[in-house]
C-alpha positions, 0 to 999 in steps of 0.5 A, spaced: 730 664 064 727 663 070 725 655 072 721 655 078 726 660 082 732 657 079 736 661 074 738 656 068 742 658 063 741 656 056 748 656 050 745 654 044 752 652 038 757 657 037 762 656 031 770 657 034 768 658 041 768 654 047 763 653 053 767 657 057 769 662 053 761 663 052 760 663 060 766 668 062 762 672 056 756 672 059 757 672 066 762 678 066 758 684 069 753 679 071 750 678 079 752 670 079 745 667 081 746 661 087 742 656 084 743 655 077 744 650 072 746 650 065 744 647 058 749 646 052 752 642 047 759 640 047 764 636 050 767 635 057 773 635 058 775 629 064 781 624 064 777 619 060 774 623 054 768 620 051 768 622 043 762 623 038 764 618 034 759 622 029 763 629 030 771 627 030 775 634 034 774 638 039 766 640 040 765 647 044 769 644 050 767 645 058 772 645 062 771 643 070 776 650 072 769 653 069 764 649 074 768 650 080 769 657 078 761 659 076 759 653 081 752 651 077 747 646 081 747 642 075 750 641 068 746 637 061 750 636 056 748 634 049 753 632 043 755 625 047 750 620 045 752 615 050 749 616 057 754 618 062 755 622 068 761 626 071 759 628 078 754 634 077 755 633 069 750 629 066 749 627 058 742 624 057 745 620 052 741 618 044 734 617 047 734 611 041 740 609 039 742 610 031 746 604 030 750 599 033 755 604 036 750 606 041 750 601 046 746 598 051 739 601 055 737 609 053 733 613 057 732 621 059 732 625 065 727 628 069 730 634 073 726 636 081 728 643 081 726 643 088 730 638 091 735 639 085 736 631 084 736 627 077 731 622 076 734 616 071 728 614 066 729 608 061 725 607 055 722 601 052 726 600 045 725 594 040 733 595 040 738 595 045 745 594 041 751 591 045 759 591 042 762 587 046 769 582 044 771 575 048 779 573 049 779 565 047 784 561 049 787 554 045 786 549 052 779 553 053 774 552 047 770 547 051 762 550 053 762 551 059 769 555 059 766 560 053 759 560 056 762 563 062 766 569 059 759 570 055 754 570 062 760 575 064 759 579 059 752 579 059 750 580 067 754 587 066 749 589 062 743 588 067 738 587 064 731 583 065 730 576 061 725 580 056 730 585 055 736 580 053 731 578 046 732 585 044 738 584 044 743 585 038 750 585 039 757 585 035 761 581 038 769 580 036 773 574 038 781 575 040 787 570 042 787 563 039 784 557 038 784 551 036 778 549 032 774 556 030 769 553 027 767 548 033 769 556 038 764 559 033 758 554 033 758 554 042 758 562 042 752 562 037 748 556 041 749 559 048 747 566 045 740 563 042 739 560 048 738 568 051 735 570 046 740 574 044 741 576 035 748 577 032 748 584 028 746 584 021 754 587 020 760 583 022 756 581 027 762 576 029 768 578 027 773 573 027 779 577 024 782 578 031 783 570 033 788 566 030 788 558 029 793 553 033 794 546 029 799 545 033 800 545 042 805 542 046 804 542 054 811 547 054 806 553 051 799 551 055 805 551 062 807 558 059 801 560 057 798 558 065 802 561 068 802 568 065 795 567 065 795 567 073 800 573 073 797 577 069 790 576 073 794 579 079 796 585 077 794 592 079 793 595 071 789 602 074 797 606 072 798 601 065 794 604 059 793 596 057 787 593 060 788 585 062 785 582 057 790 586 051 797 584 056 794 577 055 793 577 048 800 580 047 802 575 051 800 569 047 803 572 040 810 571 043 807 564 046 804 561 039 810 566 034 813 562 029 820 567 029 
């Protein structure tokens, strides 16, 4: 279809194919347009893949040799319910979330054919999920130090005050302490205080952390200064994030064997 001048080209699902099968179809004889851009349904293939957590395999993929080759001004993709861009690729994202896998603010796109630019628009919904996990530490279970870990995690979400009260979140507990109950009750009043309300299912899932009855000071060392190690490395050629590396640590710390 003509927009405004522009050439988009629309791909509807089609079984057992790829996006860019369906695109060297199309344009094989075609006179490639300058300015186009491209609407579909499936996924792009990038490092860091999302996956439709509806939908498991591979979905009409797109590959980036694809868009190097027919070089559209704009990709919009649908399949991806989590809003992501990737360069000139963008997946609006579920504009309402179904469920608690679908985090965080929604919006939609408005596209400016004339200046070829994205416009980001978010929608006021009455629910805003989150699912987020916390790793605790056995000397760490007083109320300043898990409210800040919980400040941190709320601050990337960078939302108003207002926002915060729509909030539901699922919320999982790693590492190990010594008083779960007391751990517990300090995350669930320092939520409240923001506003912030538990997911009706597993809204704190403790499965993850282990209690301690017991601490000698050799273990609290030990603990500290892998801690202070760990904070120091330079984890972006690891598939282990900081937080997993410090939760492995503290099983071999606290092992009975």
């Amino acid at each position: 279809k003509e927009i405004e001048g522009l050439h988009a080209v629309f791909v509807p699902y089609v079984s057992a194919k790829s996006i860019d099968e369906v695109l060297s179809e199309y344009f094989y004889g075609r006179k490639l347009s300058e300015s186009w851009i491209f609407f579909g349904h499936g996924d792009m293939i990038t490092g860091n893949r999302e996956f439709n957590p509806y939908e498991p395999g591979l979905y009409m993929p797109l590959t980036s040799r694809t868009i190097i080759r027919y070089n559209p001004l704009k990709v919009f993709l649908g399949h991806i319910h989590k809003p992501s861009n990737f360069g000139r690729v963008f997946y609006p994202g579920s504009p309402c979330s179904l469920d608690i896998t679908e985090t965080g603010k929604r919006r939609f796109l408005i596209y400016d054919t004339t200046l070829d630019e994205v416009e980001e628009v978010f929608i006021p919904s009455e629910k805003i999920f989150f699912d987020e996990s916390i790793t605790l530490l056995p000397y760490d279970e007083d109320e300043e130090v898990i409210k800040k870990q919980l400040d941190q995690m709320i601050n990337r979400w960078e939302l108003e005050k207002e926002e915060l009260k729509k909030v539901f979140l699922r919320l999982s507990l790693k590492g190990y302490v010594r008083d779960l109950r007391e751990a517990t009750a300090i995350i669930g009043e320092i939520l409240s205080s923001y506003g912030i309300k538990l997911y009706e299912k597993g809204g704190l899932d403790t499965s993850g952390i282990k209690s301690l009855k017991e601490l000698d000071i050799e273990q609290i060392y030990l603990l500290e200064k892998l801690q202070e190690r760990i904070e120091k490395l330079e984890t972006y050629n690891f598939k282990a994030s900081k937080e997993k590396i410090l939760e492995k640590s503290m099983d071999f710390i606290f092992s009975k064997e």
